[in-house]
C-alpha positions in Angstrom: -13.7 43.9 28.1 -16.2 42.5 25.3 -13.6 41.3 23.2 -11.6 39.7 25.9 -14.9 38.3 27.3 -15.6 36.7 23.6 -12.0 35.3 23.3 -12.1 33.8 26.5 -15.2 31.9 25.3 -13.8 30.9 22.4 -10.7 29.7 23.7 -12.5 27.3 26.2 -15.0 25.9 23.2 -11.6 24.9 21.4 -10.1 23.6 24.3 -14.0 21.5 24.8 -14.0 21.0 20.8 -10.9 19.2 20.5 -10.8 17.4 23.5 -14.3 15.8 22.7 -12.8 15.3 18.9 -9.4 14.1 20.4 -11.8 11.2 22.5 -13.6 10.0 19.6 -10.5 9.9 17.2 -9.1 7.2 20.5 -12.0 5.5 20.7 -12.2 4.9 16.8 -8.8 3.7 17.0 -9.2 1.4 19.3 -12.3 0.0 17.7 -10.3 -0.1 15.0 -7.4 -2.7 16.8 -9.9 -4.6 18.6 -11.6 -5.6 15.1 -7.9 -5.9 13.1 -7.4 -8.3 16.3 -10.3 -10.6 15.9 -9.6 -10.5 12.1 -6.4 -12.3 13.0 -8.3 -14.7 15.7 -7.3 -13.2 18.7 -9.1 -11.5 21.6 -7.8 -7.5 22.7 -6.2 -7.5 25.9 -6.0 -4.5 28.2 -2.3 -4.5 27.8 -2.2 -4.8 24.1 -4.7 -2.2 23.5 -3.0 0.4 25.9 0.5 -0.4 23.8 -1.5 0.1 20.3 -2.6 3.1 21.8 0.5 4.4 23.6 -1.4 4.8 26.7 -1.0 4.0 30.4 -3.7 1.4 31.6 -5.6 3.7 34.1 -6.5 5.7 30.6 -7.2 2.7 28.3 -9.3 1.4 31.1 -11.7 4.6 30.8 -11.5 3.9 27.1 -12.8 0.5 27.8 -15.6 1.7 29.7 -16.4 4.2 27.0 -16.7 1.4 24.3 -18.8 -0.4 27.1 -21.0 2.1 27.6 -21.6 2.9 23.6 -22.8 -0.9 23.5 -19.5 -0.7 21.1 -17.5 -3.6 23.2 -17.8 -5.8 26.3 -15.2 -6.8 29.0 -14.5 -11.0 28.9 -12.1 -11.2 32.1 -9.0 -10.0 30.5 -10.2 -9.0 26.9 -12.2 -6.8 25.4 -14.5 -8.0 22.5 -16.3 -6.1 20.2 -20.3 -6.5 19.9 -22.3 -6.6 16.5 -22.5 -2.3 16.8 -19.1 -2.4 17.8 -17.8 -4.3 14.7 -20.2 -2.8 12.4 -18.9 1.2 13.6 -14.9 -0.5 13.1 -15.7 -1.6 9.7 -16.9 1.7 9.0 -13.3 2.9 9.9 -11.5 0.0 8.6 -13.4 1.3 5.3 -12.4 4.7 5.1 -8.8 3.9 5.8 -8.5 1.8 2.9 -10.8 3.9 0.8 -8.2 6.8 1.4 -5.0 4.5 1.3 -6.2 3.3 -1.9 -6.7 6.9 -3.1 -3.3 8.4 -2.4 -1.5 5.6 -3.9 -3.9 5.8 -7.4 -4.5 9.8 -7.4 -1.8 11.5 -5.6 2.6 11.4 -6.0 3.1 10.2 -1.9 5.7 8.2 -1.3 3.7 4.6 -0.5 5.7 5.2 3.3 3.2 8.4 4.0 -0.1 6.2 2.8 -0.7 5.0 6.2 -0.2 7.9 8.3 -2.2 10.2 6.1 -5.3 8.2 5.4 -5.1 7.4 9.4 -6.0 11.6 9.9 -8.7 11.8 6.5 -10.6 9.0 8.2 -11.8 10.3 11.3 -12.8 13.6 9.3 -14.1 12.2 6.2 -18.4 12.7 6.3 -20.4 10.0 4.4 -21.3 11.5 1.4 -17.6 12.0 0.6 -16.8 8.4 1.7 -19.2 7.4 -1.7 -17.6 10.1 -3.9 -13.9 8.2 -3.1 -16.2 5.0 -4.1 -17.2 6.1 -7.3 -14.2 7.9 -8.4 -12.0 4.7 -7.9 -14.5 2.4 -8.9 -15.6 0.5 -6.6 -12.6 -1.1 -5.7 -11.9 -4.3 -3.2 -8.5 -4.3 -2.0 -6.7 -1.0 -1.2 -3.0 -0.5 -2.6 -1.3 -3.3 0.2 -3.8 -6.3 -0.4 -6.1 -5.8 2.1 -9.8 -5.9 1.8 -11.5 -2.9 1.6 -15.0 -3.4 3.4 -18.2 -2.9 1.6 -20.7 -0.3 2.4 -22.9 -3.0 4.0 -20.1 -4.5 6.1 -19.2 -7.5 3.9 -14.9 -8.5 3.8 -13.3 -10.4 1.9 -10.6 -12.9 2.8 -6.9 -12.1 2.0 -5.5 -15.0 -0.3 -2.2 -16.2 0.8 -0.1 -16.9 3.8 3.2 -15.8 5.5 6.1 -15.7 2.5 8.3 -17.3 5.3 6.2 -20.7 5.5 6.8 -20.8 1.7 9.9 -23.9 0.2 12.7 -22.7 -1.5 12.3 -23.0 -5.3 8.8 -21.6 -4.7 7.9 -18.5 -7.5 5.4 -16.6 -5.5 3.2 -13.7 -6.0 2.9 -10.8 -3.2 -0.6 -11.0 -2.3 -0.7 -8.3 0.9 2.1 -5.9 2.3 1.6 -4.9 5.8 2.2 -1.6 6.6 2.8 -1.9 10.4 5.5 -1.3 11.7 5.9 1.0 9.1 10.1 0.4 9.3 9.4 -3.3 8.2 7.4 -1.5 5.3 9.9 1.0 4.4 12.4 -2.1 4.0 9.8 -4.1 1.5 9.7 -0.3 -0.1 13.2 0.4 -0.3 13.6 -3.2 -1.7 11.4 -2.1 -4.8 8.3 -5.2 -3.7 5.0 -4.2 -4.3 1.4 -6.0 -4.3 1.6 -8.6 -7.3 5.2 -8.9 -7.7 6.2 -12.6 -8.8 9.7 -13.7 -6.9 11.2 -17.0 -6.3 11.9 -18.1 -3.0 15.7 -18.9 -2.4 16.5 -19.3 1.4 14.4 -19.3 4.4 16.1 -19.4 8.3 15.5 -17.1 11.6 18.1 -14.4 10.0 15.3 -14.2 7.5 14.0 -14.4 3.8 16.0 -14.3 0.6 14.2 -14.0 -2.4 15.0 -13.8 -6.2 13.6 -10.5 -8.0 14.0 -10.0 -11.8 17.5 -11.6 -11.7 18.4 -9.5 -8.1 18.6 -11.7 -5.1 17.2 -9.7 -2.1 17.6 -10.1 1.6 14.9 -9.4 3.8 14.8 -9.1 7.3 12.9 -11.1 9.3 10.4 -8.0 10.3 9.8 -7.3 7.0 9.5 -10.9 5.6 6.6 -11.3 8.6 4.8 -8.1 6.7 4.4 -10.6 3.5 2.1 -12.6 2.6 2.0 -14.9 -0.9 0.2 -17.6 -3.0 1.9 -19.9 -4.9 1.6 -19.3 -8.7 1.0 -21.9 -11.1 3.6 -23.5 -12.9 2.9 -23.2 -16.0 3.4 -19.3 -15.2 6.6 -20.0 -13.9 8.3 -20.6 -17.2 6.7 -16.9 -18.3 8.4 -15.8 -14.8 11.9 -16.6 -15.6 12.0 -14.9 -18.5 13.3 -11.1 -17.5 11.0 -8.2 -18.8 12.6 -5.9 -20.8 12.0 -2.1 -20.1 12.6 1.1 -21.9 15.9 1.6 -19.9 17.4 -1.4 -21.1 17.1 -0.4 -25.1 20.0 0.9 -26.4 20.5 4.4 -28.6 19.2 3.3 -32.3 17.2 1.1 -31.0 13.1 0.2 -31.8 10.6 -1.2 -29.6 7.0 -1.5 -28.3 5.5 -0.6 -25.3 3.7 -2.8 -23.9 2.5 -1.9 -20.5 3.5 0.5 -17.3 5.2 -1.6 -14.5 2.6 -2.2 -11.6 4.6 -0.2 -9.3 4.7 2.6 -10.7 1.4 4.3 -9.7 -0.7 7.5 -9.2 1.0 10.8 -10.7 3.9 8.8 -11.5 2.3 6.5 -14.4 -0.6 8.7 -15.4 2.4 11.1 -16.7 4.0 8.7 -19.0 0.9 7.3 -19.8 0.4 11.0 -20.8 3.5 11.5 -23.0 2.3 8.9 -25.1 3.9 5.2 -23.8 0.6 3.6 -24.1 0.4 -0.7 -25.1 1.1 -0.8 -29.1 3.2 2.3 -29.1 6.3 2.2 -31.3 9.2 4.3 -29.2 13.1 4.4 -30.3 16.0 5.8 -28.9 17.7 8.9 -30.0 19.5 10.9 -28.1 21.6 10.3 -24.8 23.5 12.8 -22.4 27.1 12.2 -22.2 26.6 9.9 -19.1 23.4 8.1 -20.8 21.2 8.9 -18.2 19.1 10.7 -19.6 18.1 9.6 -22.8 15.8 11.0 -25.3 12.9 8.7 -26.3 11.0 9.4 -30.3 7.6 9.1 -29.5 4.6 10.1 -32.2 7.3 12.3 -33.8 7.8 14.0 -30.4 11.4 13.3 -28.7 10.6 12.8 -24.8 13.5 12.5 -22.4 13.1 10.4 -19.3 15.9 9.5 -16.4 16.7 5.8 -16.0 14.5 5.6 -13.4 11.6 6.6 -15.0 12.5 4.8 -18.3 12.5 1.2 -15.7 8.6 1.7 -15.2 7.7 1.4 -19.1 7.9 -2.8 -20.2 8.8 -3.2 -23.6 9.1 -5.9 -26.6 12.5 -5.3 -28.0 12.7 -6.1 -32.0 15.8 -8.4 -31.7 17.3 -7.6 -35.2 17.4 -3.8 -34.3 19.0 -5.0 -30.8 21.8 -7.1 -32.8 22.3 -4.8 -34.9 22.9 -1.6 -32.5 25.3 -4.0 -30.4 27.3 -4.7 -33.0 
């Protein structure tokens, strides 16, 4: 009768515990769109907040009231903006989001898809003193992995350079400045299209079906979601020369062949480029080819007198300077 006593007990703190952890996680959240909201210069409606929510009015309404009564937000007919405290607590989210983004795209193998998602749990859990720890052990840095600010501990934000890659001219050669990640279908599409923050493209067509771009030789279609996730500056043009001229990478040397590494590809991050970095394809390293399978994928790579074998794939990620007299020769 004890035990069955005691577990009823504990069954109705749970049932308390995570509806009282549930609430906060809701009202972080919507902190959180009210302040990405008046980031963009617009003012949270009831309607928009319940939809970013996925909740009926009557609930985001007691949400509201909540934030009111926190001193976190007030009601302006309509909207709902945030007070100092208010903005303060959302940058303290908006921090810890991008503090975790950036560490799962830097320290972890998740596909860049999953960032969002996971970093949207870790924040509502992380405590302080491990919020500083992710600080330190990446840095200090200022943007997380899709361009966007990452606040400081004080509350201080940076700006994001740039502006929407569909107000750009054809002819333009860009660089990818920020990547939205919401919807997170438009982002899959910018994923799946191999884009990441700092790529350089040229801008080829522009209309309502959408964005085509020029990517290392590829022309690439983007949807109009996904071009609206983009933002870009214009580089110089005295880059642009530098621009047109395709990087070569380890997959494109040929068996015989001798070249130089001379840097890791800035998408290929976290687990994925510490590894080769690991096997050796560090800047100044001599590498030739030496081995392939019968289809040439994969090949086997002499590195410091050890042969390393990498797919194409991986072999993509590693930029090279190709000596052109061992390249005319092999193709001969």
């Amino acid at each position: 009768m004890v035990w069955q006593a005691i577990s009823r007990w504990i069954g109705r703190w749970l049932r308390v515990g995570c509806h009282i952890f549930r609430r906060r996680i809701i009202l972080e959240d919507a902190l959180k769109f009210l302040f990405e909201q008046e980031e963009s210069g617009r003012r949270g409606s009831y309607h928009d907040l319940a939809r970013s929510l996925n909740m009926p009015l009557r609930c985001t309404d007691r949400i509201v009231m909540g934030l009111v009564q926190m001193g976190f937000a007030q009601r302006i007919g309509e909207t709902i903006v945030l007070s100092e405290p208010g903005r303060q607590e959302a940058l303290r989210i908006v921090r810890l989001h991008r503090l975790w983004e950036k560490y799962l795209a830097e320290e972890t193998g998740l596909d860049p898809a999953d960032w969002h998602a996971k970093a949207h749990v870790l924040e509502h859990i992380t405590p302080p003193e491990m919020a500083e720890g992710l600080v330190a052990q990446l840095g200090n840095p200022r943007f997380d992995p899709h361009g966007d600010p990452i606040p400081t501990e004080t509350g201080e934000i940076k700006a994001v350079p740039g502006k929407p890659i569909a107000t750009m001219r054809p002819g333009d050669v860009v660089e990818i400045t920020h990547m939205e990640d919401e919807p997170a279908s438009s982002f899959r599409e910018l994923v799946d299209r191999g884009l990441h923050l700092g790529d350089r493209v040229q801008i080829q067509k522009v209309s309502a079906d959408g964005v085509t771009i020029q990517r290392q030789g590829e022309e690439v279609v983007l949807s109009p979601q996904a071009a609206a996730n983009l933002q870009a500056k214009v580089i110089p043009k005295q880059e642009v020369e530098l621009w047109k001229e395709k990087r070569a990478t380890l997959a494109d040397v040929v068996l015989q062949e001798e070249c130089v590494v001379i840097g890791i590809a800035p998408s290929c991050r976290g687990l994925a480029r510490r590894r080769l970095l690991d096997l050796g394809f560090v800047p100044g390293t001599k590498v030739r080819a030496e081995l392939s399978s019968m289809g040439g994928d994969p090949m086997a790579f002499r590195v410091r007198n050890t042969l390393i074998a990498l797919r194409k794939a991986q072999a993509a990620f590693i930029l090279v300077k190709r000596d052109t007299l061992t390249s005319a020769i092999t193709k001969v």
